[in-house]
N, C-alpha and C positions, 0 to 999 in steps of 0.2 A: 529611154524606156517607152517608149511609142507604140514597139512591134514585138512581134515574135522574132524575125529575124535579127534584132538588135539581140536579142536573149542568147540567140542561136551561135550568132555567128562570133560578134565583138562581146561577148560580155568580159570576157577576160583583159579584153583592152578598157573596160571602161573606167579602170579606179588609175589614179595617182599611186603606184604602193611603192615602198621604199621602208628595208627594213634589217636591219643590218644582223647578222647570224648569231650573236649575244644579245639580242636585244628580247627583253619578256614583254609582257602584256601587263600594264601595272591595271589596276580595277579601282573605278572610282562609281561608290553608289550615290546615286544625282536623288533619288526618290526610296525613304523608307517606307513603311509601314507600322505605324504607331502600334501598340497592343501586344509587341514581340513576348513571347516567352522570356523572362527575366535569367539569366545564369549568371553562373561564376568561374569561371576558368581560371584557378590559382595558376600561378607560373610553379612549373615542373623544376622539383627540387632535385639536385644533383650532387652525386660523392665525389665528382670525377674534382682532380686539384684544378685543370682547363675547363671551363665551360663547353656542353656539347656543342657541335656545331650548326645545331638548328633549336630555332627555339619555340617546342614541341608547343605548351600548351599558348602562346602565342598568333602561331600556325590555326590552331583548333579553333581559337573564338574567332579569328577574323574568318575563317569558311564560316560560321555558325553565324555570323553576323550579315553575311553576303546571301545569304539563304532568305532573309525578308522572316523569319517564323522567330528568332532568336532576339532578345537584347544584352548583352553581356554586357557586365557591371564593369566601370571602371577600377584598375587598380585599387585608387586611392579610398575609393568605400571598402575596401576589405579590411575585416576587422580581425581577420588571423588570415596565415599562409599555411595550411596543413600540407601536407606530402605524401601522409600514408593515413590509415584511417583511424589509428589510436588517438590522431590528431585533429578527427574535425569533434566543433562543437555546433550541433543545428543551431542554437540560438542565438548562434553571431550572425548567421547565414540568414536570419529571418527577419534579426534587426534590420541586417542589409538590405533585407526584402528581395533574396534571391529565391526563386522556386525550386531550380536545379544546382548543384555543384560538381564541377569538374576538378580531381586533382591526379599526382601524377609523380613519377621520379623519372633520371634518365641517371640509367648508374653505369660505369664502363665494365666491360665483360671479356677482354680481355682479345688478344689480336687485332683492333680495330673495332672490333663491335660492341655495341651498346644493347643495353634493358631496359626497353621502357616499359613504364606499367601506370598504368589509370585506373580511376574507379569514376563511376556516378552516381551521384546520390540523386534520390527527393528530399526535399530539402522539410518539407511539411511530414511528410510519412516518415523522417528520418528512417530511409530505408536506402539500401544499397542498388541498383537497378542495371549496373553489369561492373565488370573490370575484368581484365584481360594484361595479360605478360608479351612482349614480342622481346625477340632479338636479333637484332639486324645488324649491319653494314653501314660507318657515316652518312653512306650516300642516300640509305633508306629512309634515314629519319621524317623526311619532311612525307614523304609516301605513310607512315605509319602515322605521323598528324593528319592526313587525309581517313586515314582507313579510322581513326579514333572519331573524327567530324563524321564519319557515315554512319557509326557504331550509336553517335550521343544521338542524330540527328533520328535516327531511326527509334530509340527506345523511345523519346521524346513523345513523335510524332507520330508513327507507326507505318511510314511510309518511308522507303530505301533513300538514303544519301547520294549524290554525287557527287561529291567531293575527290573522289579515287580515279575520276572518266579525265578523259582527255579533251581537247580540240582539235581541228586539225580547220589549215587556213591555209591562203594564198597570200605571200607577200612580192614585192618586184621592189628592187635598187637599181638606180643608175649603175652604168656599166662603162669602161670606155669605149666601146661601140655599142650603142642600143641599151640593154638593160638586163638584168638577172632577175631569173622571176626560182622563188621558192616555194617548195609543198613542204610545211612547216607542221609539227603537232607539239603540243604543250599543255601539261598538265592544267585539267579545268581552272585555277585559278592564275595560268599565265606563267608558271614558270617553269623551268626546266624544258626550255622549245629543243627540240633535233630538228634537222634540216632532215628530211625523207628525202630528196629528189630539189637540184638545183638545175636549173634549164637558160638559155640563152633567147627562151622562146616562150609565149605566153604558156599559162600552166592553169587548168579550171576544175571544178564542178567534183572536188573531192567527196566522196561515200565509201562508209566505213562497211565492212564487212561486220557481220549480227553479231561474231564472236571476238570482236575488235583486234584482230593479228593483221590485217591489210586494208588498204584501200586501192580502190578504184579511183580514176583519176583522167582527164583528157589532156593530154600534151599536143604542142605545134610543134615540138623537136624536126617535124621533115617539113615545116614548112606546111602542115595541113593536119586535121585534127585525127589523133588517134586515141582509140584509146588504151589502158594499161590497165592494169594489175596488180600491188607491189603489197610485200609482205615489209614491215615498217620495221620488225626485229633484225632480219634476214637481209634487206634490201633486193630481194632475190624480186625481180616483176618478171611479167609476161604481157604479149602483147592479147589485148582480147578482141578489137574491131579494128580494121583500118578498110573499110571499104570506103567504094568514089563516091567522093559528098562528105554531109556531116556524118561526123559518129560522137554523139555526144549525150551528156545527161543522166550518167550512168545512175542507177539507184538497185542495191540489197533486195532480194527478196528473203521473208523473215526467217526462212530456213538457209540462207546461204547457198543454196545450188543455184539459183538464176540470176540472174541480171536484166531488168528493162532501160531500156536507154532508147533513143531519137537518132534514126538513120535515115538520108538520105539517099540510098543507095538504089531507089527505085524510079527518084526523080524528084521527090518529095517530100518533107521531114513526117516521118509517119513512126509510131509506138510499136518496138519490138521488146520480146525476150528470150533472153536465148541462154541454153542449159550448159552450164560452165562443164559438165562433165564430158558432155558428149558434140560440145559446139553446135546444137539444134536452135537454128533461128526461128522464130515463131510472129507472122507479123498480127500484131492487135487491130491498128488503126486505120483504114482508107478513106482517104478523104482530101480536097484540092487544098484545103485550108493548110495551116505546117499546126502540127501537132508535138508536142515537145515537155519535157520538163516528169516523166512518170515517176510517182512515188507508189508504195502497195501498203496496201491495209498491211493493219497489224496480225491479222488472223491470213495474208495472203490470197484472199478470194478472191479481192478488185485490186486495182490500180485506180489513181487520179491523175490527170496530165493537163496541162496548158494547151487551150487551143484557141484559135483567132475564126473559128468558122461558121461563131456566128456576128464577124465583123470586128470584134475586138476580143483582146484576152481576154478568156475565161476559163473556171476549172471546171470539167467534164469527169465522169467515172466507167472505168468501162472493167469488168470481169474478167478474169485474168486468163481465163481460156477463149477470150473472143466476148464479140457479139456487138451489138450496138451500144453508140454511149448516150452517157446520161449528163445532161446540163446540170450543174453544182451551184454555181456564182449565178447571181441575178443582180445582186444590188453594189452598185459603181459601174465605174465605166471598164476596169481596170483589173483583172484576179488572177496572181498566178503565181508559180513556185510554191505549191502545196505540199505540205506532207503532215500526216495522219499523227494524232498523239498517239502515246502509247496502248493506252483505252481503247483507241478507235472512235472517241465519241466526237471530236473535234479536231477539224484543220485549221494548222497554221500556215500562212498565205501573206505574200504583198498584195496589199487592195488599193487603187489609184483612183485618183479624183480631183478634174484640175490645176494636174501638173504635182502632185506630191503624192508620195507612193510610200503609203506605213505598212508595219507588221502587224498584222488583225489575225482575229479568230475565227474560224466559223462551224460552230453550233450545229451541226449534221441533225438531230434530232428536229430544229426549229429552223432551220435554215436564218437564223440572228447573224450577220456580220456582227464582228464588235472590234473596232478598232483600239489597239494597244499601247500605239506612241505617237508623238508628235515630231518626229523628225522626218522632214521633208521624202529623202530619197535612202530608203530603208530598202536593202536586196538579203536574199538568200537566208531565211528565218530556219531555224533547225530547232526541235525538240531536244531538252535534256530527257535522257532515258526515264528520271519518273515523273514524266509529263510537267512539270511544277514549273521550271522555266524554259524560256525561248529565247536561240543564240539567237542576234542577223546582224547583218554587215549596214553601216550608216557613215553619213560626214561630219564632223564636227569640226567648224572654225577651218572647213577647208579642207579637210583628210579625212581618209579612212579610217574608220574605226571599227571595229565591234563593240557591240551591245546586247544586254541582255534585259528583258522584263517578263515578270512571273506572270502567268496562266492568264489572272485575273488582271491584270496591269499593273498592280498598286505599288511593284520595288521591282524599280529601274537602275542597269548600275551600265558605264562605260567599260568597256577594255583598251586600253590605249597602248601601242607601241612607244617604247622610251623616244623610238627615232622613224619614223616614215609614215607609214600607210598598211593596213590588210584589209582582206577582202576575203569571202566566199565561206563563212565559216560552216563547219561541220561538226557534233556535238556527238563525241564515242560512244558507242550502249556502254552497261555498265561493266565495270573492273571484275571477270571472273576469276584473276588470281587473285594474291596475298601475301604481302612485302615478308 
């Protein structure tokens, strides 16, 4: 991580990854947050003679607990198991010294499909503060303990859930010649991965489209970098750059009609965008230095990109119709892979500084660096869609991982592979369907 060309060219070669096509992301939180929101998540009572096959409100508190804003009571302090509402008593719940209460049934419905149903309480207001009926599919359930974690997390807090979003990551196996590299996506909490796209050849630098149906993505499939297109339901891609040189870096603009990405197709890695509808390439950036890595506001007016010109990396902003750029980073030796929270009021960035490279923040209002973690060589930080946390790719004990730490730093948790290595992660906008 020295240069820009190192970003450009090998970054896909840079990780150890190995990870075998069942394998999930198990989450281990290293760093809580004392103060959480106290709940109760009864376990969801059921008619069925079989137990469902997911265990709904299970599901629920461990998202609720992953969030750093939640404490969920253990079992054994529960002084009753209500299921429906004839059956809570507030005053057990206060003993408990619960704030909130979550309960629940999963009743079978006949064909295969199940009912589930929750309610939340206040626990002090003894008041009711949503409940909601689904009927799904076995396959849904664990979907509908996501969509219930966004539903409590939201009434709670007053800010959207992510619970329902996805990932999407880079992993590589050994192969009997060379290696298998995967574009992998799996539900925000690691499970349920599909394989999108399996390659005999390095695979990088996935971005999600604004209305999460495809990604963008560079493959070495011909032996040199192209890039693609692909619709993740469909499987259906298209090729969108393969000009001489790089083509790489693709990133969303927030209305989905454009694409900026890092082409060297004029001799030089320089900042283009170009209109998905009408294939209009539009060049942003000249200059001797390589220019690389374009992210765009949230409102679309600017972009931010990595550039080395004045000596080493740093992030620049330049206006999405042109013009000249603007110096961002000042402070380290090291700043780059930006991309804007949701707000717009803050970038997440790797900031380096003899020889160790974390996932920092930086404060656009004040220009404040603030660094997030302490692990040595932290790559590719991406936003959860309500700003709150930030994915990035990291090593632990030797391998790749993913990790996550909230806005403010204070809850840090791992994503670990049962078996190998991943790398490059990218963090969905949020779930506009409904299981």
């Amino acid at each position: 991580m020295k240069g820009l060309k190192a970003l450009i060219v090998v970054a896909a070669l840079l990780a150890g990854l190995s990870a075998p096509a069942h394998a999930i992301l198990t989450i281990e939180i290293t760093q809580g947050v004392e103060g959480g929101l106290p709940i109760a998540v009864v376990p969801f009572g059921s008619s069925a003679k079989a137990l469902p096959p997911q265990d709904i409100g299970a599901v629920v508190a461990a998202d609720l607990a992953r969030s750093g804003r939640f404490t969920p009571l253990e079992a054994k302090d529960f002084v009753s198991r209500p299921t429906e509402d004839r059956q809570v008593v507030f005053k057990d719940w206060r003993i408990a010294k619960a704030e909130a209460l979550v309960i629940g049934a999963v009743k079978p419905a006949g064909s295969g499909q199940w009912q589930v149903e929750f309610r939340l309480y206040d626990v002090f207001k003894e008041k009711q503060l949503a409940g909601y009926s689904y009927t799904v599919a076995s396959d849904r359930l664990r979907a509908v303990a996501h969509q219930i974690s966004d539903l409590v997390y939201e009434k709670l807090t007053g800010e959207p859930g992510v619970f329902s979003t996805r990932v999407a990551y880079i992993t590589r196996e050994k192969a009997r010649r060379g290696f298998t590299y995967k574009l992998q996506v799996a539900d925000a909490d690691g499970y349920n991965p599909v394989t999108v796209l399996s390659s005999s050849e390095p695979l990088m630098s996935p971005a999600w489209s604004p209305d999460g149906t495809r990604l963008a993505y560079v493959s070495f499939e011909t032996r040199r970098p192209v890039l693609y297109m692909q619709n993740i339901v469909s499987g259906a891609r298209t090729k969108v750059a393969e000009f001489n040189g790089i083509n790489s870096a693709p990133a969303w603009s927030p209305d989905g009609t454009r694409l900026a990405l890092t082409l060297s197709r004029d001799g030089n890695p320089e900042i283009y965008v170009l209109k998905l509808a009408d294939k209009v390439l539009t060049r942003l950036t000249t200059h001797p230095a390589i220019d690389t890595e374009p992210a765009w506001s949230p409102d679309g007016r600017e972009l931010v990109f990595t550039s080395d010109r004045g000596g080493k990396p740093q992030i620049y902003r330049i206006q999405a119709d042109g013009g000249s750029a603007e110096r961002v980073t000042f402070e380290g030796e090291y700043n780059a892979r930006a991309s804007y929270a949701p707000d717009g009021r803050t970038l997440t960035l790797i900031s380096g500084r003899g020889g160790r490279y974390h996932a920092a923040l930086l404060h656009l209002s004040t220009a404040v660096l603030q660094t997030l973690t302490d692990t040595p060589l932290d790559e590719s930080p991406s936003f959860a869609p309500n700003g709150r946390l930030i994915l990035y790719a990291t090593e632990r004990a030797g391998r790749g991982v993913l990790a996550s730490v909230s806005a403010d730093g204070r809850v840090r948790q791992l994503l670990k592979l049962q078996e190998g290595d991943v790398r490059e992660p990218a963090w969905s906008p949020f779930n506009r369907s409904t299981p």
